[in-house]
PDB file with SEQRES, HELIX, SHEET and CRYST1 records, atoms N, CA, C and O in Angstrom:
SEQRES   1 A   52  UNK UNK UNK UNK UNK UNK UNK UNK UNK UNK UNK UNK UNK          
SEQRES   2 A   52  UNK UNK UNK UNK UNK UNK UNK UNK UNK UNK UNK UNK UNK          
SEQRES   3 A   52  UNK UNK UNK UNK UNK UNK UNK UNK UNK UNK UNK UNK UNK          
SEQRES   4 A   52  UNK UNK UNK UNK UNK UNK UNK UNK UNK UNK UNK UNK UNK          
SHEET    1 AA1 2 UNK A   7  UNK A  10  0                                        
SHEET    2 AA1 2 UNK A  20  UNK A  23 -1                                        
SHEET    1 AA2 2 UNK A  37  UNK A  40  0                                        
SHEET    2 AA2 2 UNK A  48  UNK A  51 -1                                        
CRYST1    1.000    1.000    1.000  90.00  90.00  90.00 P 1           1          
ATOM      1  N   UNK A   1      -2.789  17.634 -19.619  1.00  0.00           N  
ATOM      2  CA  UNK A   1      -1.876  16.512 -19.843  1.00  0.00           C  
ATOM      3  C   UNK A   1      -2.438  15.671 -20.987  1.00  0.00           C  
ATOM      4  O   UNK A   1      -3.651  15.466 -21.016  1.00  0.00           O  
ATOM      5  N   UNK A   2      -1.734  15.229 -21.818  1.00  0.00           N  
ATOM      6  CA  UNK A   2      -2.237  14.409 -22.673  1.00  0.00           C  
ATOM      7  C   UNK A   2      -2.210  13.026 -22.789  1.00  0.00           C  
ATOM      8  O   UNK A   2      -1.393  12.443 -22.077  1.00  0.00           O  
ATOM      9  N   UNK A   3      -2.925  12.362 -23.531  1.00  0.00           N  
ATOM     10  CA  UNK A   3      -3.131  10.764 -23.427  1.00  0.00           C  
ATOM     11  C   UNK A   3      -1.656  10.239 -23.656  1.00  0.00           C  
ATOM     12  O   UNK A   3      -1.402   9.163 -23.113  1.00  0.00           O  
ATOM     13  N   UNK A   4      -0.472  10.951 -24.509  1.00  0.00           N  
ATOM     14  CA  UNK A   4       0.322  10.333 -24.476  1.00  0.00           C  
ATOM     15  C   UNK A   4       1.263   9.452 -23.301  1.00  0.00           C  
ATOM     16  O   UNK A   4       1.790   9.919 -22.290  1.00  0.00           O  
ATOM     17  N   UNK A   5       1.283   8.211 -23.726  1.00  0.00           N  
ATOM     18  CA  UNK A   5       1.807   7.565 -22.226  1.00  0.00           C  
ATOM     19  C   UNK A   5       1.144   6.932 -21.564  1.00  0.00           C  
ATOM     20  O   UNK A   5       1.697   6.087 -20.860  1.00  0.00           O  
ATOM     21  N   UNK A   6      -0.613   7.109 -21.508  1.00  0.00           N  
ATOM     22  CA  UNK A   6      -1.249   6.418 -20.553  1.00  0.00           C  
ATOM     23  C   UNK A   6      -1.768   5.055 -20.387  1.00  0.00           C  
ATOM     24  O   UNK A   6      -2.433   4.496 -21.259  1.00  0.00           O  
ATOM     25  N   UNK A   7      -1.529   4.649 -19.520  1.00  0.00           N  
ATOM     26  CA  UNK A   7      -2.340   3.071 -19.517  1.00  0.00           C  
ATOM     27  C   UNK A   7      -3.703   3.180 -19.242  1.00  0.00           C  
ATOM     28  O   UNK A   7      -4.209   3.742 -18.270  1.00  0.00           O  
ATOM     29  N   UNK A   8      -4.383   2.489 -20.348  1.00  0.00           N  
ATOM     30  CA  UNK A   8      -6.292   2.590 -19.944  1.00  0.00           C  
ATOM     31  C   UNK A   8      -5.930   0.911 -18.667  1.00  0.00           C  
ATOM     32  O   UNK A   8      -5.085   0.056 -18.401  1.00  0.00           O  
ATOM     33  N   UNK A   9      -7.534   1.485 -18.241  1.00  0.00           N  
ATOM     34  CA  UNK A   9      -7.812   0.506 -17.458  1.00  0.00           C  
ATOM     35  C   UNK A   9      -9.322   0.344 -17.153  1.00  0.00           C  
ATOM     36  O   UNK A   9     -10.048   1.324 -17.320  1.00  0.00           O  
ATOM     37  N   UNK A  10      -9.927  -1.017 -16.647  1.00  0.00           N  
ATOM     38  CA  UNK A  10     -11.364  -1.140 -16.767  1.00  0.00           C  
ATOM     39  C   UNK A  10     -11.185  -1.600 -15.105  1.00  0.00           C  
ATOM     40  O   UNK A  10     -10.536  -2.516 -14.600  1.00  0.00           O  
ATOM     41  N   UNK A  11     -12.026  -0.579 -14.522  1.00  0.00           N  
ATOM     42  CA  UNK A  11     -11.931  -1.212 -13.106  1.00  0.00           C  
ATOM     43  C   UNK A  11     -13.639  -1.519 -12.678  1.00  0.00           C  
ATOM     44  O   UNK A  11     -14.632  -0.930 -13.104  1.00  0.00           O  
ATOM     45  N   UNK A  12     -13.576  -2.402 -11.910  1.00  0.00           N  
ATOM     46  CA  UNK A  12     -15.180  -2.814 -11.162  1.00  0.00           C  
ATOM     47  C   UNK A  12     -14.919  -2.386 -10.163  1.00  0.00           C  
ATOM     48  O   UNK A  12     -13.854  -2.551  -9.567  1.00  0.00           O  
ATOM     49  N   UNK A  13     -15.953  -1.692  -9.771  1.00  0.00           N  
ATOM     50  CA  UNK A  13     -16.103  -1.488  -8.266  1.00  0.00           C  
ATOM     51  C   UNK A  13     -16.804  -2.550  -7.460  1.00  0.00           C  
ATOM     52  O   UNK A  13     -17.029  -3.677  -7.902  1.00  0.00           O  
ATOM     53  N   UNK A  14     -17.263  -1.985  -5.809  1.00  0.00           N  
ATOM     54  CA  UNK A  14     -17.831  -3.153  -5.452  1.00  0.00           C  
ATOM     55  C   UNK A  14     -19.293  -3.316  -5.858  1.00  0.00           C  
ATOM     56  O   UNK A  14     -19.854  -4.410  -5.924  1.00  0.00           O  
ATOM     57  N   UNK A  15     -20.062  -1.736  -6.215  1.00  0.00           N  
ATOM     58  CA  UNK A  15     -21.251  -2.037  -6.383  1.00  0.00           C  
ATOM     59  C   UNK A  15     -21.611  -2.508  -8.022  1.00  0.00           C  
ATOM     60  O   UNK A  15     -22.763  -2.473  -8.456  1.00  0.00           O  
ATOM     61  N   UNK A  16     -20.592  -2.888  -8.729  1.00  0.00           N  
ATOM     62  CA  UNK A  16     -20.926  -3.454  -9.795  1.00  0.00           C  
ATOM     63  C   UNK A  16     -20.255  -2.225 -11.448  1.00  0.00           C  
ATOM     64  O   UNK A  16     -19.647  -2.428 -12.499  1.00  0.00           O  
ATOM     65  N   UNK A  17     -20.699  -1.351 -10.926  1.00  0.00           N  
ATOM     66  CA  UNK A  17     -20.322  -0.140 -11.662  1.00  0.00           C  
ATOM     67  C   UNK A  17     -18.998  -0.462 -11.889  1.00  0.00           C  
ATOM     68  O   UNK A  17     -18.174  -0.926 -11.101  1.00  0.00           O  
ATOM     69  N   UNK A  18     -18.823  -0.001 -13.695  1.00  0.00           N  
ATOM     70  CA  UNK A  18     -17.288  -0.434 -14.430  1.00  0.00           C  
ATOM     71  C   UNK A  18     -17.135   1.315 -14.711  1.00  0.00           C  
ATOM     72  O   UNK A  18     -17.994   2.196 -14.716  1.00  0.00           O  
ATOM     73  N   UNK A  19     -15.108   1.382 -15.015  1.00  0.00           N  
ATOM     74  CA  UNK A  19     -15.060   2.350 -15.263  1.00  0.00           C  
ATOM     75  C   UNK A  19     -13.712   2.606 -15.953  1.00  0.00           C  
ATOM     76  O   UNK A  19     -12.647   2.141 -15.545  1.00  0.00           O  
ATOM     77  N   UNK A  20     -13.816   3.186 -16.756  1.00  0.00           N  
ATOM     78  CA  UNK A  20     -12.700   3.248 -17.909  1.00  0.00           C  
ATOM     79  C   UNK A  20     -11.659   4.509 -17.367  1.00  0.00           C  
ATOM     80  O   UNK A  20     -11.966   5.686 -17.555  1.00  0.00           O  
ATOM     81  N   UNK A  21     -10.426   4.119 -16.691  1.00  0.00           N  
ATOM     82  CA  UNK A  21      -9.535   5.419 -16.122  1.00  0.00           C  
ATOM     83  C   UNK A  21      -8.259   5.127 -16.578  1.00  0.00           C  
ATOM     84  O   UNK A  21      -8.040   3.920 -16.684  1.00  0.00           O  
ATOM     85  N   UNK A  22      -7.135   6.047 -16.951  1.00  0.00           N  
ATOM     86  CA  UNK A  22      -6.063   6.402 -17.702  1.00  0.00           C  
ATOM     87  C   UNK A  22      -4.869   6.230 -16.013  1.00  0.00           C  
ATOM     88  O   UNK A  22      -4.953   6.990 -15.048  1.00  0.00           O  
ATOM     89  N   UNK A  23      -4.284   5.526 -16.084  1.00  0.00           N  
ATOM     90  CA  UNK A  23      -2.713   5.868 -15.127  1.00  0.00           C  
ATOM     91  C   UNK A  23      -1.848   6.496 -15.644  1.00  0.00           C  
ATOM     92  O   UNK A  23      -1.249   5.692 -16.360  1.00  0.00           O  
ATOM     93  N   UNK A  24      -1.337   7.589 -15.740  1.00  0.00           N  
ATOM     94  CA  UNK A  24      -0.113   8.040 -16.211  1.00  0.00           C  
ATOM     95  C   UNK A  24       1.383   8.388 -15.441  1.00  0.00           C  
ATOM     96  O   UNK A  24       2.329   9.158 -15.602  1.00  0.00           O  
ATOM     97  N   UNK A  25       0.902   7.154 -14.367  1.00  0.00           N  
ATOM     98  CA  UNK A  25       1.881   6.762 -13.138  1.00  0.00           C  
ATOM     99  C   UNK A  25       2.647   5.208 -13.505  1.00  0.00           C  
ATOM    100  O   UNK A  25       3.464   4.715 -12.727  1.00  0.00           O  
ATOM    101  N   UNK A  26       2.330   4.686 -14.522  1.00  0.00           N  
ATOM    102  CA  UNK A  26       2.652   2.952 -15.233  1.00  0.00           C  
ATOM    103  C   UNK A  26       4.265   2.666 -14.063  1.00  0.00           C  
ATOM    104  O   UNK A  26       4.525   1.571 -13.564  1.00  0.00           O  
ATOM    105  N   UNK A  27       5.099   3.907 -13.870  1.00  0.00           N  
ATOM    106  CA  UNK A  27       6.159   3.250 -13.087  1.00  0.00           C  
ATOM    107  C   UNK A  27       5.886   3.482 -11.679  1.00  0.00           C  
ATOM    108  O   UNK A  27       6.890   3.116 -11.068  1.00  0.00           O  
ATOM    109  N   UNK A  28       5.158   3.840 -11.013  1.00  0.00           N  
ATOM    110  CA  UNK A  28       4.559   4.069  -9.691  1.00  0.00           C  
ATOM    111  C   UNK A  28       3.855   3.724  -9.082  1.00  0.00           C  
ATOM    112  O   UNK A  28       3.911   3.395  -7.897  1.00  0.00           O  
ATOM    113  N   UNK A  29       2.611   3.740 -10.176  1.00  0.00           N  
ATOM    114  CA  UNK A  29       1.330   2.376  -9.729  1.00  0.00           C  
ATOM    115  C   UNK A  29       0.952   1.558 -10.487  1.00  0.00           C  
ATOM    116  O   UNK A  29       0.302   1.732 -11.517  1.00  0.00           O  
ATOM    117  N   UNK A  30       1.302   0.674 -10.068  1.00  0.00           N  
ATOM    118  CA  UNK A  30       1.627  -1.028 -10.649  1.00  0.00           C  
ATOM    119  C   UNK A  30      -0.142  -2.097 -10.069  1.00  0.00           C  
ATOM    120  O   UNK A  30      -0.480  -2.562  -8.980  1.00  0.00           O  
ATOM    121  N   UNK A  31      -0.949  -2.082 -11.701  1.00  0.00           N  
ATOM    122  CA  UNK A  31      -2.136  -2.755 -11.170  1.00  0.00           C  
ATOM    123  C   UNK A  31      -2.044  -3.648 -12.023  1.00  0.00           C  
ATOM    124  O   UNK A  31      -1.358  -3.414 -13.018  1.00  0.00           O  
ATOM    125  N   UNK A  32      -2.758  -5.025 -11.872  1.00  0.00           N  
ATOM    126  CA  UNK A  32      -2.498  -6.508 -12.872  1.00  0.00           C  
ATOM    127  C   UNK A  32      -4.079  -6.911 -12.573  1.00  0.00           C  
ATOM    128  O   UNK A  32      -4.826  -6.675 -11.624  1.00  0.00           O  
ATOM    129  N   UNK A  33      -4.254  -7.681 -13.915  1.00  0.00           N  
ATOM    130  CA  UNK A  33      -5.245  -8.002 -14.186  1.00  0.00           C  
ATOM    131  C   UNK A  33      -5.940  -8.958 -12.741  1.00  0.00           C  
ATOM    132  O   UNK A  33      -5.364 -10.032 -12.564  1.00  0.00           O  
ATOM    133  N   UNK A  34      -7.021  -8.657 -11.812  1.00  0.00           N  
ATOM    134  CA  UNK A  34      -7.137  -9.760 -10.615  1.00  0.00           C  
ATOM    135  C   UNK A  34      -7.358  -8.957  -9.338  1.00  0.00           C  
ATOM    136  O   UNK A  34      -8.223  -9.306  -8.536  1.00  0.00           O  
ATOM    137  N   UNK A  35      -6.454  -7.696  -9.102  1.00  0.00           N  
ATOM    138  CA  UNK A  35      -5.629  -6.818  -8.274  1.00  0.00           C  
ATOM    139  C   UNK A  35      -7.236  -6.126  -7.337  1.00  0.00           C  
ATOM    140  O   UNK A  35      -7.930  -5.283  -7.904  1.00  0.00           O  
ATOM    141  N   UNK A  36      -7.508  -6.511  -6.281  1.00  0.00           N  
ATOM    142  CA  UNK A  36      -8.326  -6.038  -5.395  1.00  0.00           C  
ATOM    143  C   UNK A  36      -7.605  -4.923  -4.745  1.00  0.00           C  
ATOM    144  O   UNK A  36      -6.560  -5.291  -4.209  1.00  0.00           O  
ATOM    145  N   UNK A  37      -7.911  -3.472  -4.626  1.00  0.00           N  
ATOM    146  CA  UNK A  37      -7.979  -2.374  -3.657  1.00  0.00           C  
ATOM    147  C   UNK A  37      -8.200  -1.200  -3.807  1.00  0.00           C  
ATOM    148  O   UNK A  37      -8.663  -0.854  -4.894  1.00  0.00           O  
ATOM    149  N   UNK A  38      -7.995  -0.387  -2.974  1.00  0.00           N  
ATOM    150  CA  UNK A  38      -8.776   0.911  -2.646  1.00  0.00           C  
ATOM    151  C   UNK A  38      -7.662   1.952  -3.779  1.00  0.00           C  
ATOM    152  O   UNK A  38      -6.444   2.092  -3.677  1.00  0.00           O  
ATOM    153  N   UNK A  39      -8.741   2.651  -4.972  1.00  0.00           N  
ATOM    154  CA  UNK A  39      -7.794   2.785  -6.020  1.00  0.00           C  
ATOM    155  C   UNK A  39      -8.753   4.527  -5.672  1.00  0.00           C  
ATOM    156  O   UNK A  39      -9.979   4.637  -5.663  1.00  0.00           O  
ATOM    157  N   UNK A  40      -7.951   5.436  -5.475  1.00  0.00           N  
ATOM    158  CA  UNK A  40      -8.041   6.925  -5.943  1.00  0.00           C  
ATOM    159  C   UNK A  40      -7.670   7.497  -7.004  1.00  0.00           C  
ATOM    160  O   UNK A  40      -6.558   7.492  -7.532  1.00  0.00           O  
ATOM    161  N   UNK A  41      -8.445   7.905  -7.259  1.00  0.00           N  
ATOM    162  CA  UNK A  41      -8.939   8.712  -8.962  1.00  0.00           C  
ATOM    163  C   UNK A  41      -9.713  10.074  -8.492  1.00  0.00           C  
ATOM    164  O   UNK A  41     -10.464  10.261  -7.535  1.00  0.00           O  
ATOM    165  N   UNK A  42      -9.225  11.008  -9.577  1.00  0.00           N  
ATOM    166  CA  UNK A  42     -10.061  12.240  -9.859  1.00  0.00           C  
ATOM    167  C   UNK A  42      -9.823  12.298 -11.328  1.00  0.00           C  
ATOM    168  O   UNK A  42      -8.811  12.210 -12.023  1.00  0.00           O  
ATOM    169  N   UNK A  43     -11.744  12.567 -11.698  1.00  0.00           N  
ATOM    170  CA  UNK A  43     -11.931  12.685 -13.333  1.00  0.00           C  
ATOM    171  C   UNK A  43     -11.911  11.103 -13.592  1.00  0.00           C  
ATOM    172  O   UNK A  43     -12.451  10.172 -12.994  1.00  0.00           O  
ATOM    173  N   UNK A  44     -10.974  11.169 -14.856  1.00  0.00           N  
ATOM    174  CA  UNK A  44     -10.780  10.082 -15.465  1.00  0.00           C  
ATOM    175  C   UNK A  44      -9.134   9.734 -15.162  1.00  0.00           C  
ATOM    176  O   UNK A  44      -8.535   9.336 -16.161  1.00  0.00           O  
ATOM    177  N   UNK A  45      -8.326   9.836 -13.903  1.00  0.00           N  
ATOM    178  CA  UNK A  45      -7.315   9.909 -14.341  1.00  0.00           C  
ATOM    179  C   UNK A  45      -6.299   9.109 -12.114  1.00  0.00           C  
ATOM    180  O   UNK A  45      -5.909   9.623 -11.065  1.00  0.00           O  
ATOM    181  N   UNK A  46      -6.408   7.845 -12.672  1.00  0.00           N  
ATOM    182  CA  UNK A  46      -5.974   7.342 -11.179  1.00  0.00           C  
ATOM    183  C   UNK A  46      -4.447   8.145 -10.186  1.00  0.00           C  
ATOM    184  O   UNK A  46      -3.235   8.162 -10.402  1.00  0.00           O  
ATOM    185  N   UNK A  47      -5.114   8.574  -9.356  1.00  0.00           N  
ATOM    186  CA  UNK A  47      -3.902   8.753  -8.643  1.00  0.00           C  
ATOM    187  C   UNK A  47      -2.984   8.293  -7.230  1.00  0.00           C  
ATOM    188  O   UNK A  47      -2.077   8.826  -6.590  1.00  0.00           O  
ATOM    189  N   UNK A  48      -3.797   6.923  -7.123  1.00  0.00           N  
ATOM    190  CA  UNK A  48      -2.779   6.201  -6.688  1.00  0.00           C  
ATOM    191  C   UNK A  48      -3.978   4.804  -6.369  1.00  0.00           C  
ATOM    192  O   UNK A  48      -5.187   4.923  -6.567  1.00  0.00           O  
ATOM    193  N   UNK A  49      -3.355   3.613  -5.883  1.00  0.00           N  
ATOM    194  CA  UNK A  49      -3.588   2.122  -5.529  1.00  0.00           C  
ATOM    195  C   UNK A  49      -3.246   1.542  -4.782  1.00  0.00           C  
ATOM    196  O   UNK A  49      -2.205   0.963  -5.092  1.00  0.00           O  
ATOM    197  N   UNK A  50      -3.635   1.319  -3.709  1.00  0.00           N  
ATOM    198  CA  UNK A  50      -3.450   0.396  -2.907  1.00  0.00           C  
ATOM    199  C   UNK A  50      -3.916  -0.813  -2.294  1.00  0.00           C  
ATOM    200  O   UNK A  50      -4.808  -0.778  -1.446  1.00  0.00           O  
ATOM    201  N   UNK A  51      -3.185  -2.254  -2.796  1.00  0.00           N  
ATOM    202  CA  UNK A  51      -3.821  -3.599  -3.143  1.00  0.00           C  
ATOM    203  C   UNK A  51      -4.288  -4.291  -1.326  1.00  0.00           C  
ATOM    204  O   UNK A  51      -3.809  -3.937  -0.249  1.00  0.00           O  
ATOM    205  N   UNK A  52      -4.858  -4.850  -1.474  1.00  0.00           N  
ATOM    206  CA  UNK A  52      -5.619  -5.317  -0.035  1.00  0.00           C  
ATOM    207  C   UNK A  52      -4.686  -6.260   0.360  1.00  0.00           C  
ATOM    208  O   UNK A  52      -4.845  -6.883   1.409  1.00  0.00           O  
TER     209      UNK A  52                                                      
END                                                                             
């Protein structure tokens, strides 16, 4: 799949560790700058969010 389309994103985890991952879900999973929760990813590439 290619980058075309994707939203970057910088997420913190809880232990401090940052991490640079691509959504190419922008109409499905909806994250805003602030947004606390349990976010699944494989690779570099989120596949889904769910806010606390």
């Amino acid at each position: 799949q290619s980058n075309a389309g994707a939203e970057w994103y910088i997420v913190e985890c809880e232990n401090g560790e940052r991490l640079r991952l691509r959504n190419f879900q922008g109409y499905k999973v909806f994250i805003t700058v602030g947004d606390e929760g349990i976010l699944e990813y494989k690779g570099l590439t989120i596949k889904s969010f769910q806010k606390l």
